[in-house]
VOROFI-358854 format. One record per atom (N, C-alpha, C, O, CB): residue number from 0; residue in three letters; x, y, z. Coordinates in steps of 0.02 Angstrom, whole numbers, plus 50000, padded with zeros to 5 digits. Glycine has a CB too. Layout:
+------+------+-------+-------+-------+
| resi | resn |     u |     v |     w |
+------+------+-------+-------+-------+
|  NUM |  ala |     X |     Y |     Z |
...
+------+------+-------+-------+-------+
END
This chain:
+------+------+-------+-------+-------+
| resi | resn |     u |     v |     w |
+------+------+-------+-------+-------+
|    0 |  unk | 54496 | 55270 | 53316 |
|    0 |  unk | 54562 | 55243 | 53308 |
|    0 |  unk | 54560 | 55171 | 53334 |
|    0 |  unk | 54578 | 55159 | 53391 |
|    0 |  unk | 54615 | 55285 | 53346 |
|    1 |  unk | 54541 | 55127 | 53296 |
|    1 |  unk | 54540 | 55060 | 53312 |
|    1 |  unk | 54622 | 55029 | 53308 |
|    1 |  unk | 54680 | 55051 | 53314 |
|    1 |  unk | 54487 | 55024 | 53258 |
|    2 |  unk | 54581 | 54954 | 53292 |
|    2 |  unk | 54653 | 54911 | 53310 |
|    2 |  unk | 54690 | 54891 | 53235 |
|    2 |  unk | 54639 | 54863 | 53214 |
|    2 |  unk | 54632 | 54826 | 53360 |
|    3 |  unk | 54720 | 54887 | 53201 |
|    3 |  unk | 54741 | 54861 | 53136 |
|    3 |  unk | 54716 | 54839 | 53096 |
|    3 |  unk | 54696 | 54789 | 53127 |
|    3 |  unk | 54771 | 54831 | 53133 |
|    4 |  unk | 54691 | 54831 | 53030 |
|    4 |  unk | 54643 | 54801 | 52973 |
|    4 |  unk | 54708 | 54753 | 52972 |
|    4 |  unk | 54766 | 54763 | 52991 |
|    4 |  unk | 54613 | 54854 | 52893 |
|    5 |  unk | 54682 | 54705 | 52948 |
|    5 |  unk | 54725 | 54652 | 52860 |
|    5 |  unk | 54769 | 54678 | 52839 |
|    5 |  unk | 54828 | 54667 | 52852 |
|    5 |  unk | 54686 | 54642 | 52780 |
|    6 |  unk | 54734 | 54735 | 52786 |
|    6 |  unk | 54774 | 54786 | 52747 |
|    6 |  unk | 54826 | 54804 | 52769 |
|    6 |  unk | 54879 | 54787 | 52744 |
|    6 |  unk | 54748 | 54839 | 52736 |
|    7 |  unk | 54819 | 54855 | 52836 |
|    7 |  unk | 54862 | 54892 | 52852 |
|    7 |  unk | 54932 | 54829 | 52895 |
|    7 |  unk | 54993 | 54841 | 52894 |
|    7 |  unk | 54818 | 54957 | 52899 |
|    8 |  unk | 54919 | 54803 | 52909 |
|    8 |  unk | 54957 | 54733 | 52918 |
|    8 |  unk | 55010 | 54718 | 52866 |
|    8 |  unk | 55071 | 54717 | 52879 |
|    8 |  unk | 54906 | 54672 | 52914 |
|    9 |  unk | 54984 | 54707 | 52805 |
|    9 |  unk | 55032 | 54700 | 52758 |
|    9 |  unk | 55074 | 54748 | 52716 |
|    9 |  unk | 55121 | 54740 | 52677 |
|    9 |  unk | 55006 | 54669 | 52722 |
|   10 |  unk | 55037 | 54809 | 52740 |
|   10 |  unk | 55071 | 54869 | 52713 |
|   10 |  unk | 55144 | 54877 | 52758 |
|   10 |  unk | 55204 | 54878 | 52745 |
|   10 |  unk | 55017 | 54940 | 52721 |
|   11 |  unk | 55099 | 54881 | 52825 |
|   11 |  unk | 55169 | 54871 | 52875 |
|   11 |  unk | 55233 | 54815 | 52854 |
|   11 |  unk | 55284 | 54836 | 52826 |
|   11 |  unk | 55139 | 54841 | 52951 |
|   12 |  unk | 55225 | 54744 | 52871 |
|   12 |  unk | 55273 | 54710 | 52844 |
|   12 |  unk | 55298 | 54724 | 52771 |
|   12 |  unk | 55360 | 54725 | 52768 |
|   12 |  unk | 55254 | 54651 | 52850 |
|   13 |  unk | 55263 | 54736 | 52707 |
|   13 |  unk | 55299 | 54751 | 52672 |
|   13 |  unk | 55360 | 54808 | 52665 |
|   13 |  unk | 55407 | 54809 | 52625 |
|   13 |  unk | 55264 | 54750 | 52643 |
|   14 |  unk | 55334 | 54871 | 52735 |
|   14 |  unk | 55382 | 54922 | 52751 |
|   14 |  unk | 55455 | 54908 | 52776 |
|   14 |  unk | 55510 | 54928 | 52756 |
|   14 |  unk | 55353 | 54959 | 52798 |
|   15 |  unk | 55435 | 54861 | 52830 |
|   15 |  unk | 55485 | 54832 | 52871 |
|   15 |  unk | 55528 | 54799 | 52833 |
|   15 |  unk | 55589 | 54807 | 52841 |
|   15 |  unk | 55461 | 54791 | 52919 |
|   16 |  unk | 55494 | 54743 | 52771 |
|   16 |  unk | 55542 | 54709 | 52725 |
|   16 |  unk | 55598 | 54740 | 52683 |
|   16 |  unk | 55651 | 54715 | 52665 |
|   16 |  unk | 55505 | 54680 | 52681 |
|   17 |  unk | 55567 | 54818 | 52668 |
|   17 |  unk | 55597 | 54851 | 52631 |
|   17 |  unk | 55647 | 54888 | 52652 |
|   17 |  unk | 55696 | 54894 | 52614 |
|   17 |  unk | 55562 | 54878 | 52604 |
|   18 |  unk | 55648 | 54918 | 52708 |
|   18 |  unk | 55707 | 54957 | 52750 |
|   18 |  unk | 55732 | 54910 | 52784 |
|   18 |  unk | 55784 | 54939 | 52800 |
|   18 |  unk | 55688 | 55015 | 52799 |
|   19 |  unk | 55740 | 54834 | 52820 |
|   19 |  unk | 55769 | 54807 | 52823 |
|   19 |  unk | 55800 | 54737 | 52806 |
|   19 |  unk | 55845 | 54709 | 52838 |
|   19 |  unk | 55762 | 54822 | 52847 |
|   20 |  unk | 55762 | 54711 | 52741 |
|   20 |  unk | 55769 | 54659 | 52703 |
|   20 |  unk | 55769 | 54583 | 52744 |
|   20 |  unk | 55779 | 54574 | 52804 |
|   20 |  unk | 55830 | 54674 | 52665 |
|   21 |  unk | 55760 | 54548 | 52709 |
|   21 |  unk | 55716 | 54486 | 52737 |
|   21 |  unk | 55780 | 54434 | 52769 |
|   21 |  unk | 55768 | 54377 | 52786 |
|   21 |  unk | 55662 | 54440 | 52664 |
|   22 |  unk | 55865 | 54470 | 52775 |
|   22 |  unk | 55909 | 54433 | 52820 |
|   22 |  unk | 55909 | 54488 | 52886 |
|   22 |  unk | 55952 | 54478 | 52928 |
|   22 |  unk | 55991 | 54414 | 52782 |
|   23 |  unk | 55875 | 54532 | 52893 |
|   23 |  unk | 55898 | 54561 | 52956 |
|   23 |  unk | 55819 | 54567 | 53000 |
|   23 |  unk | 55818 | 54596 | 53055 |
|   23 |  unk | 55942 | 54644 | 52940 |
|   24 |  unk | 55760 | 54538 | 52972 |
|   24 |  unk | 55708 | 54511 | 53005 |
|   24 |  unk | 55726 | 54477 | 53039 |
|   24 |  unk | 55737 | 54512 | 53089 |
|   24 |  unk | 55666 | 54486 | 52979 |
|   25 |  unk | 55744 | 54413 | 53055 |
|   25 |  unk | 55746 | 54358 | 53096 |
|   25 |  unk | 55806 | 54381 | 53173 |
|   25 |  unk | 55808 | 54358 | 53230 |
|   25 |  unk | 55776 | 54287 | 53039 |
|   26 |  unk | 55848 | 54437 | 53136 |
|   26 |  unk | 55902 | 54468 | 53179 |
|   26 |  unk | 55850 | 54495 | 53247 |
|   26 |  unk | 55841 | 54479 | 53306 |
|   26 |  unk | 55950 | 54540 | 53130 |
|   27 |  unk | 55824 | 54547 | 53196 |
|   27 |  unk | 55753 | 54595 | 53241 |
|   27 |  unk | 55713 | 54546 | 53270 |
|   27 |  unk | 55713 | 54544 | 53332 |
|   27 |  unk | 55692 | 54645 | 53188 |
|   28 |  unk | 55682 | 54510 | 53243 |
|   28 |  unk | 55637 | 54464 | 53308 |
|   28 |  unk | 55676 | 54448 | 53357 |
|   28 |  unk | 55662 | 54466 | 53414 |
|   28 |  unk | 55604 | 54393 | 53290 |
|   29 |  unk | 55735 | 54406 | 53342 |
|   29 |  unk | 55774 | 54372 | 53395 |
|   29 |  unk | 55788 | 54433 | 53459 |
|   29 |  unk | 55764 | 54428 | 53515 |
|   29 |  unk | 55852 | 54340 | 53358 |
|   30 |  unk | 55827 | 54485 | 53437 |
|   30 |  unk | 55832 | 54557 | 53477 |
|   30 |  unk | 55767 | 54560 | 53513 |
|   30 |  unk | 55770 | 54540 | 53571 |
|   30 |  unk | 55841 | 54628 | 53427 |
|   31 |  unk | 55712 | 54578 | 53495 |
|   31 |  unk | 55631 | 54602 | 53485 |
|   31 |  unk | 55630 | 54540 | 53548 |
|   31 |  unk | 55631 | 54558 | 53607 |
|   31 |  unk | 55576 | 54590 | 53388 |
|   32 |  unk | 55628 | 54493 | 53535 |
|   32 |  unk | 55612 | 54397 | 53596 |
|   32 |  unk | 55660 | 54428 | 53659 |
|   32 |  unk | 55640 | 54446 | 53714 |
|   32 |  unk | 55670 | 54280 | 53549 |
|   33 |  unk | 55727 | 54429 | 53632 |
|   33 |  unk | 55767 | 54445 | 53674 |
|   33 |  unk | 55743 | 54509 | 53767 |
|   33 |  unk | 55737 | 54506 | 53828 |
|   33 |  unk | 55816 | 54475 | 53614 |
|   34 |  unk | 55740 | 54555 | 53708 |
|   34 |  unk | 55717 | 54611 | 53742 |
|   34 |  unk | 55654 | 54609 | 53787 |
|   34 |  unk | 55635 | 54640 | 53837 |
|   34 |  unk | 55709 | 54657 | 53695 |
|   35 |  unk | 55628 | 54556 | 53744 |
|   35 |  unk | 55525 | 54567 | 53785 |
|   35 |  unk | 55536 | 54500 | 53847 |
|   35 |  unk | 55495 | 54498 | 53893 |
|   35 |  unk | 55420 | 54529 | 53697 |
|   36 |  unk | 55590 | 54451 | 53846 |
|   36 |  unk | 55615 | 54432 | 53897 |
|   36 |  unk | 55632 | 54446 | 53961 |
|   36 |  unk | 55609 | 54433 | 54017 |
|   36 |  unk | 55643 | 54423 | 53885 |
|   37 |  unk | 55689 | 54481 | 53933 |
|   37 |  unk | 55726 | 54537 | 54011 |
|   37 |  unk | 55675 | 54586 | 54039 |
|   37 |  unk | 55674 | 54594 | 54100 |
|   37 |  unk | 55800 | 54600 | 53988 |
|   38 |  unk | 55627 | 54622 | 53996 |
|   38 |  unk | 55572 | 54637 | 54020 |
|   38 |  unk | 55531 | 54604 | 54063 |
|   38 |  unk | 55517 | 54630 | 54117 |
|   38 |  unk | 55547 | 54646 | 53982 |
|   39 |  unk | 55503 | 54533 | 54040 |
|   39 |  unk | 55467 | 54494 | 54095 |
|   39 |  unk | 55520 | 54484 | 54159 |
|   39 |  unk | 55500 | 54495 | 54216 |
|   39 |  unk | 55441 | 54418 | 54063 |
|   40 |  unk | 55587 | 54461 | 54146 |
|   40 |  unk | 55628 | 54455 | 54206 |
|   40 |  unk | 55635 | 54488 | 54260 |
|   40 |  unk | 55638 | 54469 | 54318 |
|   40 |  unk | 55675 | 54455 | 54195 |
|   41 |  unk | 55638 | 54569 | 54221 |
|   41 |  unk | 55654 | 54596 | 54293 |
|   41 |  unk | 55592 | 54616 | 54325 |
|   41 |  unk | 55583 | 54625 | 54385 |
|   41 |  unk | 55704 | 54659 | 54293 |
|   42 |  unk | 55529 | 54624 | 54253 |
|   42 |  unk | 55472 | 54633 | 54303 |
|   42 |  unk | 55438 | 54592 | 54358 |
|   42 |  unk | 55402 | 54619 | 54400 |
|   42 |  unk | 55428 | 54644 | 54269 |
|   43 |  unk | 55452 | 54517 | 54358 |
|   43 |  unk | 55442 | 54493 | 54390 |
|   43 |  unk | 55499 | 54470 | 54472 |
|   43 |  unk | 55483 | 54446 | 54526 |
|   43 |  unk | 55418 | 54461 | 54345 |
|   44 |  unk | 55574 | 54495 | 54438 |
|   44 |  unk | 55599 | 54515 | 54516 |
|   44 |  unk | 55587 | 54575 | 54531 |
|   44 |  unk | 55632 | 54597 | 54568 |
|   44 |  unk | 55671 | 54509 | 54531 |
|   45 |  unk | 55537 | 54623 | 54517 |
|   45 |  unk | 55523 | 54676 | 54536 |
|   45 |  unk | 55467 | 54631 | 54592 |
|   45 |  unk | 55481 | 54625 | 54651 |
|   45 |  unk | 55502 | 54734 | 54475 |
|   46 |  unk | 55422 | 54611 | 54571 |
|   46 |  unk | 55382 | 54572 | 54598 |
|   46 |  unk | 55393 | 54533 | 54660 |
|   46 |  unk | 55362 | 54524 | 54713 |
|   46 |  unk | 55369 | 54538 | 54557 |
|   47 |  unk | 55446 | 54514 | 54636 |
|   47 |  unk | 55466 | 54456 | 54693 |
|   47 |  unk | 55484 | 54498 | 54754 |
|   47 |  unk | 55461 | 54482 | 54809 |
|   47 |  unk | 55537 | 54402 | 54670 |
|   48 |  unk | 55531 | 54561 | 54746 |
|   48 |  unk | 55555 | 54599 | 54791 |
|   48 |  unk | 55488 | 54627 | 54833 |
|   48 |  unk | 55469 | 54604 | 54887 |
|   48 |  unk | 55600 | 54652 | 54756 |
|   49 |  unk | 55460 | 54675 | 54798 |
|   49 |  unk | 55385 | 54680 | 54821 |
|   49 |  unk | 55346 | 54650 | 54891 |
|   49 |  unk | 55326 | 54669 | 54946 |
|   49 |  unk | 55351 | 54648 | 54769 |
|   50 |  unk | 55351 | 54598 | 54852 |
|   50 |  unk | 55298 | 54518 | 54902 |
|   50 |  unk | 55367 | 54525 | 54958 |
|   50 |  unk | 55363 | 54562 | 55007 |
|   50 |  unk | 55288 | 54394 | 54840 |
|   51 |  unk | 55416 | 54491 | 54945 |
|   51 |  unk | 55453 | 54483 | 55004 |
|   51 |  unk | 55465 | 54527 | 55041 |
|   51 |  unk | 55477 | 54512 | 55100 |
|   51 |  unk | 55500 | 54462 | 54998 |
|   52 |  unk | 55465 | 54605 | 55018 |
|   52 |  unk | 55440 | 54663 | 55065 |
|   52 |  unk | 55408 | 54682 | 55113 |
|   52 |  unk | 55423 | 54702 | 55170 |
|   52 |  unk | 55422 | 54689 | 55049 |
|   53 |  unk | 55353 | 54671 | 55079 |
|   53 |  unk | 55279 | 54660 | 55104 |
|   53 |  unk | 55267 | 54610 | 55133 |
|   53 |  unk | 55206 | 54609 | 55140 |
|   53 |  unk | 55232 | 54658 | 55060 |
|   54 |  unk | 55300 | 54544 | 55167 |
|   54 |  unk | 55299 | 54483 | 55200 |
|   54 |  unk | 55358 | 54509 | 55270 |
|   54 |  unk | 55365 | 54502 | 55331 |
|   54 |  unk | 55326 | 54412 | 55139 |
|   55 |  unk | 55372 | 54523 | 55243 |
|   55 |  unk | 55430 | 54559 | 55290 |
|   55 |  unk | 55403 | 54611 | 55332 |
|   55 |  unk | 55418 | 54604 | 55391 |
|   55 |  unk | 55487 | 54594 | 55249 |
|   56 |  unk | 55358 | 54675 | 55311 |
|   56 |  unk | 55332 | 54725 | 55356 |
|   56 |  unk | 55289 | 54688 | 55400 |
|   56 |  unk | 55287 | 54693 | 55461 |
|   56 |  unk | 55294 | 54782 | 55320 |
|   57 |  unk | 55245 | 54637 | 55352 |
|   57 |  unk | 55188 | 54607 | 55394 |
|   57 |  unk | 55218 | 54567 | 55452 |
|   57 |  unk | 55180 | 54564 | 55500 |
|   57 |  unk | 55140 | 54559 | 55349 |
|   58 |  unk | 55263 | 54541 | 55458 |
|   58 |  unk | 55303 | 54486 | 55519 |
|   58 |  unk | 55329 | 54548 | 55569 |
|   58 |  unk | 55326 | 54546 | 55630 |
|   58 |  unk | 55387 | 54427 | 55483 |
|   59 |  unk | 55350 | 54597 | 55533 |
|   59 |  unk | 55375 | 54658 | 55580 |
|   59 |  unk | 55328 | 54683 | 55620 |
|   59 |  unk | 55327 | 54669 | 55680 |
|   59 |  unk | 55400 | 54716 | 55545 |
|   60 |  unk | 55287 | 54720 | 55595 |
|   60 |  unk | 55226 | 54740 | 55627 |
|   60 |  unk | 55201 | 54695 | 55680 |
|   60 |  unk | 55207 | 54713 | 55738 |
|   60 |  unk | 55176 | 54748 | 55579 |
|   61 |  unk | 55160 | 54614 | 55661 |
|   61 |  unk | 55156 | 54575 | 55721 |
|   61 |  unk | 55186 | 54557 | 55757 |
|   61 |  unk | 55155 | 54541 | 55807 |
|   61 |  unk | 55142 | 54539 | 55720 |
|   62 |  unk | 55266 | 54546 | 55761 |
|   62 |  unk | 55313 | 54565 | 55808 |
|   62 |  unk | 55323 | 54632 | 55855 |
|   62 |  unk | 55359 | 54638 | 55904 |
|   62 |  unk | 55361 | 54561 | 55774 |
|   63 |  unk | 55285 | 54674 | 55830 |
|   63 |  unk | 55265 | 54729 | 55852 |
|   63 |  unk | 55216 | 54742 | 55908 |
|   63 |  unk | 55217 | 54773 | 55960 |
|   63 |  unk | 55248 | 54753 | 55805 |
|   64 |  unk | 55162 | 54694 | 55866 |
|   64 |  unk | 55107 | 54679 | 55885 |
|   64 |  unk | 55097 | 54644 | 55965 |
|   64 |  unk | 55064 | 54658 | 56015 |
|   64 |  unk | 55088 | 54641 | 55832 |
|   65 |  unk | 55145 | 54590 | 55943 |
|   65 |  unk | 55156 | 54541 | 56031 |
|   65 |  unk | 55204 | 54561 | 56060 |
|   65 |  unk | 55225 | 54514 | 56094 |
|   65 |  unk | 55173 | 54456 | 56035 |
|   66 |  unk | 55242 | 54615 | 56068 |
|   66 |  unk | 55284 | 54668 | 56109 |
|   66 |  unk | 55258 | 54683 | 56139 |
|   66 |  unk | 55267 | 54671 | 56199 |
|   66 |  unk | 55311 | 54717 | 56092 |
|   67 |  unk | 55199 | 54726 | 56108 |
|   67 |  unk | 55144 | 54789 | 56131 |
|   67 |  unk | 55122 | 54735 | 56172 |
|   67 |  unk | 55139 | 54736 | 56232 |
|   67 |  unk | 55080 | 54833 | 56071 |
|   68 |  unk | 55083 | 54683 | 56148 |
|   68 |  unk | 55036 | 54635 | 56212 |
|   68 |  unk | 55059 | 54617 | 56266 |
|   68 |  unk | 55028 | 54616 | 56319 |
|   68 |  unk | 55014 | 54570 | 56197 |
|   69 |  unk | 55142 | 54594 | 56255 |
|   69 |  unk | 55184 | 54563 | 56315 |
|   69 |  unk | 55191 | 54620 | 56369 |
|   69 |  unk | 55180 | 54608 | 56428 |
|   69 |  unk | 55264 | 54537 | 56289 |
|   70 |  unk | 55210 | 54676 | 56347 |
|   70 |  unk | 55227 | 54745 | 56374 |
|   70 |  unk | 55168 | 54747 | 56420 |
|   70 |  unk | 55174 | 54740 | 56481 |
|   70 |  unk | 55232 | 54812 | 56316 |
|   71 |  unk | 55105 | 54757 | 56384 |
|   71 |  unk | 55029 | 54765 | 56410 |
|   71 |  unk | 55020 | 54725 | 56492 |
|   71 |  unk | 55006 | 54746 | 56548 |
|   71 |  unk | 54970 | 54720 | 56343 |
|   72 |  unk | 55040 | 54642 | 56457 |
|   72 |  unk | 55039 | 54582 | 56500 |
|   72 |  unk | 55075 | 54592 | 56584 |
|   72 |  unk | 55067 | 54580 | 56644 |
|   72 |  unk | 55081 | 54524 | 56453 |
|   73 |  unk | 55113 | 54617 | 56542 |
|   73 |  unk | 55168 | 54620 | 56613 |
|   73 |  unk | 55152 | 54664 | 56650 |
|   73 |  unk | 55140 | 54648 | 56708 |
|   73 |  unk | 55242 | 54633 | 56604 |
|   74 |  unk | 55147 | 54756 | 56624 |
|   74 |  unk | 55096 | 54793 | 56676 |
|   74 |  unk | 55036 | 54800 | 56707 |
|   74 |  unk | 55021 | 54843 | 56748 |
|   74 |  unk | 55091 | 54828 | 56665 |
|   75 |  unk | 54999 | 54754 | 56683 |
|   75 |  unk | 54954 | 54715 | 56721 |
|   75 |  unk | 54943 | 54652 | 56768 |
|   75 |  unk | 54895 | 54629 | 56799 |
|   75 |  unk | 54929 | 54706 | 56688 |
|   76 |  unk | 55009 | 54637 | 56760 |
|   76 |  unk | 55026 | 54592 | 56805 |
|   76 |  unk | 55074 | 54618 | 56885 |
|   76 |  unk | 55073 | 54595 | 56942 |
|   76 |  unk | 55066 | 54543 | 56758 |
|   77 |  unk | 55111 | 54676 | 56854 |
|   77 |  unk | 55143 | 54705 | 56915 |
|   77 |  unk | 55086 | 54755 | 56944 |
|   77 |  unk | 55083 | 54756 | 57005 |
|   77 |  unk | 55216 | 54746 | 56896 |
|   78 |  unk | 55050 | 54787 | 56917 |
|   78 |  unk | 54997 | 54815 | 56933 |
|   78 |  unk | 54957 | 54780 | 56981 |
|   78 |  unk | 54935 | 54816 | 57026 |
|   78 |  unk | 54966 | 54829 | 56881 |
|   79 |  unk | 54939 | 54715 | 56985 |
|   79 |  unk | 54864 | 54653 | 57034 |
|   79 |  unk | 54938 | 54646 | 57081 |
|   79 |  unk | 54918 | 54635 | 57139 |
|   79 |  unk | 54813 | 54537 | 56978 |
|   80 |  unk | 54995 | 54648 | 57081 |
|   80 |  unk | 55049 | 54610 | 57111 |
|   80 |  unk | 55056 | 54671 | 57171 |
|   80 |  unk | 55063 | 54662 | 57231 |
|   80 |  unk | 55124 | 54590 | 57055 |
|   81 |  unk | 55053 | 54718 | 57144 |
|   81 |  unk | 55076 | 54796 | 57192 |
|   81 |  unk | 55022 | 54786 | 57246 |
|   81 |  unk | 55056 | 54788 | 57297 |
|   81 |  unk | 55065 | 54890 | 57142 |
|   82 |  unk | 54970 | 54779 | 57263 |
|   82 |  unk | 54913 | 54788 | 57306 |
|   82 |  unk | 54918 | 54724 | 57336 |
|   82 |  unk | 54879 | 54716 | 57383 |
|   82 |  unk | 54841 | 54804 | 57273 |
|   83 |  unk | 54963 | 54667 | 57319 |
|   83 |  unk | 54969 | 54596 | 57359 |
|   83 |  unk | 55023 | 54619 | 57393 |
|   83 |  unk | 55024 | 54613 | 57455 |
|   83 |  unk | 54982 | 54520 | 57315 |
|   84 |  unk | 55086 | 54654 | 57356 |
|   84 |  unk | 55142 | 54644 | 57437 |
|   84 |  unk | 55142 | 54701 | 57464 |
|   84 |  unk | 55176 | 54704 | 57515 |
|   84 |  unk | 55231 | 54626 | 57432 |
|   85 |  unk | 55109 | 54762 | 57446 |
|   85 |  unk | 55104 | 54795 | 57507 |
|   85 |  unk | 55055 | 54783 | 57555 |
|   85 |  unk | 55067 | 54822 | 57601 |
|   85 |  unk | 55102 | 54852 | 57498 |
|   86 |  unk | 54985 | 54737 | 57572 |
|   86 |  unk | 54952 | 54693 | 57624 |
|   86 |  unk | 55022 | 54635 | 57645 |
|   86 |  unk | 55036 | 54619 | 57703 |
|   86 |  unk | 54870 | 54650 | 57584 |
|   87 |  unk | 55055 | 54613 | 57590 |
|   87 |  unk | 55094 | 54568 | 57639 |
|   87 |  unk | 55146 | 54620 | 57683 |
|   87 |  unk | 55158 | 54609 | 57742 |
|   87 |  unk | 55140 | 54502 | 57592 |
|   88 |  unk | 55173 | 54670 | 57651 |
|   88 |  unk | 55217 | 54713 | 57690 |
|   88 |  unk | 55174 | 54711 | 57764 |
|   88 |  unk | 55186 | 54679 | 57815 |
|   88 |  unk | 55228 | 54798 | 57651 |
|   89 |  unk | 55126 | 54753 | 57751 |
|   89 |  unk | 55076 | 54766 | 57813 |
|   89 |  unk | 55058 | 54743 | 57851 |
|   89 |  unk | 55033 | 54772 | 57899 |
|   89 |  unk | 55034 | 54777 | 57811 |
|   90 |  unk | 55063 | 54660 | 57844 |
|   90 |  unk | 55030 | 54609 | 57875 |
|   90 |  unk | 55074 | 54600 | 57940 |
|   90 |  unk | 55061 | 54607 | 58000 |
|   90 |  unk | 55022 | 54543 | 57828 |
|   91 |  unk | 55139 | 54578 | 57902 |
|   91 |  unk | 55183 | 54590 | 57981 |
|   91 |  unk | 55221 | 54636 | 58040 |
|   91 |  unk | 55250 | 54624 | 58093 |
|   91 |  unk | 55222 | 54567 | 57976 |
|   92 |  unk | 55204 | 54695 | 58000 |
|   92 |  unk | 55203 | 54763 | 58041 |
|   92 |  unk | 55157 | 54749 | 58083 |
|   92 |  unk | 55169 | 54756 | 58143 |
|   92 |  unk | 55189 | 54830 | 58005 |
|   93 |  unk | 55094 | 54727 | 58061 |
|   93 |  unk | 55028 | 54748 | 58114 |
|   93 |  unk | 55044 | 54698 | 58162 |
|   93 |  unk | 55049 | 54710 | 58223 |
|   93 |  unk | 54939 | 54740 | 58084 |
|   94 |  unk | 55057 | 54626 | 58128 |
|   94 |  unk | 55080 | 54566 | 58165 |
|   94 |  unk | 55137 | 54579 | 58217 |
|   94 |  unk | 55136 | 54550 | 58272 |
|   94 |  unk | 55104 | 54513 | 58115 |
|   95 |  unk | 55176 | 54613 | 58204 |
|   95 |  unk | 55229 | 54628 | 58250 |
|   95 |  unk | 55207 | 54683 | 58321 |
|   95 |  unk | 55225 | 54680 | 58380 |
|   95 |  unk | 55288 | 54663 | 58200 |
|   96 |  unk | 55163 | 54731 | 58285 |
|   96 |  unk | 55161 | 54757 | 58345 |
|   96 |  unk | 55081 | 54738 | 58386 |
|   96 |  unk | 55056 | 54779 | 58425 |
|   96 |  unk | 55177 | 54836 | 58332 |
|   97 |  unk | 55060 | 54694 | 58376 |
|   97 |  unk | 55027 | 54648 | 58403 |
|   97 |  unk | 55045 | 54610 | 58445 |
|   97 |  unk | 55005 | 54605 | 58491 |
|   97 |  unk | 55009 | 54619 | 58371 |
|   98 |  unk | 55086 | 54583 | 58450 |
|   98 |  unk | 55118 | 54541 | 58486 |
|   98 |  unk | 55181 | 54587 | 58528 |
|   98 |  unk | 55221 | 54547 | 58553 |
|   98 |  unk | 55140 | 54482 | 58437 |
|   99 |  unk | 55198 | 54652 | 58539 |
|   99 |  unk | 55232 | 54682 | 58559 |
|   99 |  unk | 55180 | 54721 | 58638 |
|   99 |  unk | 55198 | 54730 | 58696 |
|   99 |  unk | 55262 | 54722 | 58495 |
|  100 |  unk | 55138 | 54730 | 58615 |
|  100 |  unk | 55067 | 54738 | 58656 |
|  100 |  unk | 55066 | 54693 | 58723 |
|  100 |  unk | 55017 | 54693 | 58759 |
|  100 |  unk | 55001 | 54712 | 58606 |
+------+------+-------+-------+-------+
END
């Protein structure tokens, strides 16, 4: 099952000429243009929606992404911080009763 001969080409248009005569051709293409238009249109705001979707998850996610790190950042920072003020807590307890001696 190939693609169209010559032949069968002109058999076709002569069909088309005949069931709809040679003033309602130019009607049908125009319709036919029309139609294969709005087709490209919306397929390509299908497209567009798509991408801007998909630009959108990706900014979400790495916003996600440097949450998680900041989050990370910070409990590792109160974490080295916890073992500094309880020696400073300690320091002047011991200091105090040092000098109470």
């Amino acid at each position: 099952m190939g693609s169209f001969g010559g032949m069968e080409w002109v058999v076709i248009i002569l069909v088309v000429l005949l069931l709809f005569g040679a003033k309602k051709i130019p009607e049908l293409a125009r319709g036919l243009g029309q139609g294969i238009n709005e087709f490209r249109r919306a397929s390509n705001d299908i497209k567009k929606e798509i991408d801007r979707n998909s630009q959108e998850d990706d900014a979400e996610y790495h916003r996600q992404q440097q949450y998680q790190k900041y989050n990370q950042e910070q409990q590792n920072h109160q974490q080295q911080a916890e073992p500094e003020k309880k020696q400073q807590a300690e320091a002047p307890k011991t200091g105090q009763s040092d000098s109470h001696s």
